[in-house]
N, C-alpha and C positions, 0 to 999 in steps of 0.2 A: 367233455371229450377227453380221453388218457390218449396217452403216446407214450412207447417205448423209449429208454433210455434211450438217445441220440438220434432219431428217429424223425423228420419231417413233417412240418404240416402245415396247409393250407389256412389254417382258420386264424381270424383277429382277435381269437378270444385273449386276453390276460390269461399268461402263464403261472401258475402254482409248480416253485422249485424244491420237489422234496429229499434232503440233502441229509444221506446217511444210509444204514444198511440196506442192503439190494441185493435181488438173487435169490435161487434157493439155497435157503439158507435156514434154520432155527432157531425160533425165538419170535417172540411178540412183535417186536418192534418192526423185522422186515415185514410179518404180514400185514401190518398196519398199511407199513408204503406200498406194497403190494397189492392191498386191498383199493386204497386212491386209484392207484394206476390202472387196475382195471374195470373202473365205475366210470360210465357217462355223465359226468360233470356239466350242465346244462351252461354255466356263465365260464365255465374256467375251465382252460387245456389242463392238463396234468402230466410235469415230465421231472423224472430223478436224477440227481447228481450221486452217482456210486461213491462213498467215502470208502467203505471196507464192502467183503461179503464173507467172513469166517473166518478168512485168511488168518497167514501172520506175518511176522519178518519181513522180508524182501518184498514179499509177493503183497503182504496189506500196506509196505509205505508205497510199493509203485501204485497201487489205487487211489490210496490217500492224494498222492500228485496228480493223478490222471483228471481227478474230480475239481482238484485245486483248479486247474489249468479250465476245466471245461466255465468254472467257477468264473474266473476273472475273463471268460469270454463272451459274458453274459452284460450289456451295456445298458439297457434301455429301462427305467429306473419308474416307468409309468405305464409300461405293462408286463413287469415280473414282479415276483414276491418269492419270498423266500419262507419254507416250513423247514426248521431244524430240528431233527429228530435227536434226542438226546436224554442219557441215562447218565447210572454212575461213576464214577473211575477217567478213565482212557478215553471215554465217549464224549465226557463232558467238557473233556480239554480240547478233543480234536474237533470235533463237530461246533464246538463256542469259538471256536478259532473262527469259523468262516459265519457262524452269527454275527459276532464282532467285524469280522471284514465287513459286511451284506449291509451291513447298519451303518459303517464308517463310507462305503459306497454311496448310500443313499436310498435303498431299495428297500422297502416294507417287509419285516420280520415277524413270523410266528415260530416261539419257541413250542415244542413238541414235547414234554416229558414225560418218559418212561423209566423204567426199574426199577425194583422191586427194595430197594434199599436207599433209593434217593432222599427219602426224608431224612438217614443216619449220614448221608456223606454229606448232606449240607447242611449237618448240626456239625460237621466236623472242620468245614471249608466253607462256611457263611461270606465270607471274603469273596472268594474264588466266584462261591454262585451269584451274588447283589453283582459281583462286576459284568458274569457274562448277561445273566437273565436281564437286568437293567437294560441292554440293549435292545430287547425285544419289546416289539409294539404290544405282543400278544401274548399270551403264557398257556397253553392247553396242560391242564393234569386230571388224572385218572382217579384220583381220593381226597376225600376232605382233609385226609393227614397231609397231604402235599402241597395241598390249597391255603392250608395254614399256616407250613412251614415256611411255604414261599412269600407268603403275603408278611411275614417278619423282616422280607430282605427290601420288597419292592412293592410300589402301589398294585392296594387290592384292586382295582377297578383295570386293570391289565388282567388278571387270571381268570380264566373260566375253566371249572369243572363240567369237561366234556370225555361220557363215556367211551370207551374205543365201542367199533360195531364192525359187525361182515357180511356181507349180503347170506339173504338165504338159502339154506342147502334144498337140495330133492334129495327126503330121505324114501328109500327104495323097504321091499319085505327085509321087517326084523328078523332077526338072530339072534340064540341067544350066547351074545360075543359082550363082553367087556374090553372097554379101550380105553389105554393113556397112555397120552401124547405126550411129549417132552425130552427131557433132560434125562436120561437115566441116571440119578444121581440122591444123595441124600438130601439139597436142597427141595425136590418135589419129593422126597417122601417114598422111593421106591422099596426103600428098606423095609420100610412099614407096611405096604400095601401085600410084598412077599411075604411077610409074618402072617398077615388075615387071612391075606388068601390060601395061606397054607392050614392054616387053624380050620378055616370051616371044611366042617365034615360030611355034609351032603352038597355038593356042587350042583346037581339035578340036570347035568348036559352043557353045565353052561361053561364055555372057554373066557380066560383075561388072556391079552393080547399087549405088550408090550410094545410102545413105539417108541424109537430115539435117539439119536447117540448116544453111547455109554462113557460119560464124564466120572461115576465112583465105582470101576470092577466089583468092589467089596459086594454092592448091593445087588450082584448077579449071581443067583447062586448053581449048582450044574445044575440040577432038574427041578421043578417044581409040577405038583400033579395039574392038568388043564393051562399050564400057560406057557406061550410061544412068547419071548426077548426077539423081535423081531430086527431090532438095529435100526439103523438108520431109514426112515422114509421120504419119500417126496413128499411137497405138501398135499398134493394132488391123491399121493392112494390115500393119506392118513384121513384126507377128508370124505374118498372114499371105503373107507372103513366104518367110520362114524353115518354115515349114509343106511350102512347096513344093523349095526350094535345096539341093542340098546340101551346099555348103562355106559358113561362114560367116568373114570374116576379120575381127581389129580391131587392127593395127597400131600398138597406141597405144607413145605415148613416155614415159606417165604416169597411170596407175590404180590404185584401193585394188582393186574385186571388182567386177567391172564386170558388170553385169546381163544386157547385151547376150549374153556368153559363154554363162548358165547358161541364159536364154531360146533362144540355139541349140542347146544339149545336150539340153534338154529335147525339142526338133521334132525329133531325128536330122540335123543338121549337124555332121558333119567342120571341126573350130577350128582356124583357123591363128592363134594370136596371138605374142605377144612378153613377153619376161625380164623382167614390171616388175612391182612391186607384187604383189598373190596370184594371177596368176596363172599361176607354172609351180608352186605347190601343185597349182590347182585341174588346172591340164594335164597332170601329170606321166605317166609311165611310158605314154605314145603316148596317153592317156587326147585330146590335142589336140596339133598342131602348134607348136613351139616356134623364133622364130626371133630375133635381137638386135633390139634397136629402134634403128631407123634404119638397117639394111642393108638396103637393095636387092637387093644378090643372093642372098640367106639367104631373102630371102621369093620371088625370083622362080624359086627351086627349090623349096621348098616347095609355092608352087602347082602347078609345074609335076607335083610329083609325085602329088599326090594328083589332080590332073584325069587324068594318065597311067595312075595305075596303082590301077586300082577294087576290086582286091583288100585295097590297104594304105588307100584309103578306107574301105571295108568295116572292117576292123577299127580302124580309130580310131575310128569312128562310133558302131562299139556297145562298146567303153572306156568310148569320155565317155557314151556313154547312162548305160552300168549305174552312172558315179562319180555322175550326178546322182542316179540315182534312192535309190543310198544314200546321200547325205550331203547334196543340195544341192535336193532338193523339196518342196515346204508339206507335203505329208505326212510328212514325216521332221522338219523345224526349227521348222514353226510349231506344236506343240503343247509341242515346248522354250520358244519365245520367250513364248506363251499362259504358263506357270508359273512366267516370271521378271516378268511384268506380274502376276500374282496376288500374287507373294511381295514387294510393294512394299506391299501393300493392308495396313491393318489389324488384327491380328486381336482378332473382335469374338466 
């Protein structure tokens, strides 16, 4: 069962409190708690404590409060548990605040890690993470390199490498449209993907589509032939876009598990990404496009090929379908992730 942030409910079930980003909002991390929140949970309700949603200043420490408060009015310590969503920087201090409260309370904690540079901030602040992580019953990470890093601070036998997942799309009549979702920014890589796609010389009809906040101007350039910077989307069109496209690319320079990827595997998009973080796990064996990051000409064959040759689209396409459907869909992980939030609870 989900339930909306503050939201009532009838049922006995044990509560799962997922405690961090919320909202529309961008970035991996809210679609994850987004994605709990709106999954049928068979043993567990599902309800979030909003720490931030984008904000800044004022307006994200009055959130930060608002959740504090809903936080410390949460009492019954054998049918709640706490998942704390947390990355690196700002996240790790705010958000391990109220793991450390949740734990000092009394209440079963699942620490939740994300971002895409977490293994460097806690080669940097080893202190800081054994103090908050050590509180946690449970430790969820998205890569062996996190699995390792963390098992340096705190017992292995707490951390499980659990992939993120998202239910499945209805992809609708292809297009031939290319989509990336994100960051407009040099972190994914948009720099580069404007250089290929400007390099290739026969485009054959097919439009890139640009989705995202623009975080690096530098990387917008005024025109480029065949591609629309479309700005900011809801998560709603950008999933419907990807419903419709068939290649989805995300060039980044720097990711843990990036959502983007497993929400286009899901709709039947053909993935061009890049060597970083999990995903030539998740890409392997043509399952997706694999090219270095930050070459230009690695990715503007890569396009080039799969917009040319719809045979070898075809078969990447349904790879990475059939990898997601085993290993990376709410039907497949989230009844995993549902019985490592039970196994925190009490038993009464």
């Amino acid at each position: 069962m989900a339930t909306k942030e503050g939201s009532a409910t009838a049922s006995d079930l044990p509560v799962a409190w997922h405690v961090g980003r919320h909202g529309e909002v961008a970035g991996g991390m809210t679609q994850v708690v987004n994605g709990y929140l709106g999954w049928a949970f068979e043993r567990m309700a599902v309800r979030v404590i909003a720490t931030r949603d984008g904000s800044n200043g004022l307006t994200a420490l009055k959130i930060f409060f608002r959740g504090l408060s809903r936080f410390f009015k949460i009492r019954d310590t054998h049918s709640n548990m706490f998942v704390v969503h947390l990355s690196q920087g700002g996240s790790f201090v705010r958000e391990g605040l109220l793991l450390w409260l949740a734990h000092l309370r009394g209440f079963g904690t699942v620490a939740h890690i994300h971002g895409s540079r977490f293994v460097v901030f806690a080669q940097r602040f080893p202190y800081l993470v054994k103090f908050v992580l050590s509180r946690a019953d449970k430790i969820i990470v998205l890569s062996d390199a996190t699995f390792n890093k963390i098992a340096e601070l705190v017992p292995r036998e707490r951390i499980l490498l659990v992939p993120n997942a998202v239910p499945a799309g209805n992809p609708s009549q292809k297009s031939k449209t290319i989509v990336f979702g994100g960051s407009v920014s040099l972190r994914k890589g948009v720099d580069v993907l404007v250089k290929a796609w400007a390099a290739l010389q026969n485009k054959d009809g097919w439009e890139l589509k640009i989705a995202g906040p623009v975080a690096d101007p530098e990387v917008v350039p005024p025109s480029i032939d065949a591609a629309t910077f479309l700005g900011s989307v809801t998560h709603g069109q950008l999933m419907q876009m990807l419903e419709q496209s068939s290649i989805a690319v995300l060039p980044s320079r720097d990711e843990a598990m990036p959502m983007f990827i497993l929400e286009a595997l899901a709709r039947d998009n053909c993935v061009i990404s890049t060597r970083v973080g999990g995903i030539p796990a998740l890409l392997a064996e043509d399952k997706g496009v694999l090219v270095d990051a930050g070459n230009v000409e690695q990715l503007r064959v890569a396009l080039e090929r799969v917009i040319t040759d719809g045979d070898y689209r075809a078969r990447v396409t349904s790879l990475g379908r059939a990898a997601f459907d085993a290993s990376f869909s709410a039907k497949t992980i989230y009844p995993r992730v549902e019985t490592l939030w039970l196994s925190v609870l009490p038993v009464v």
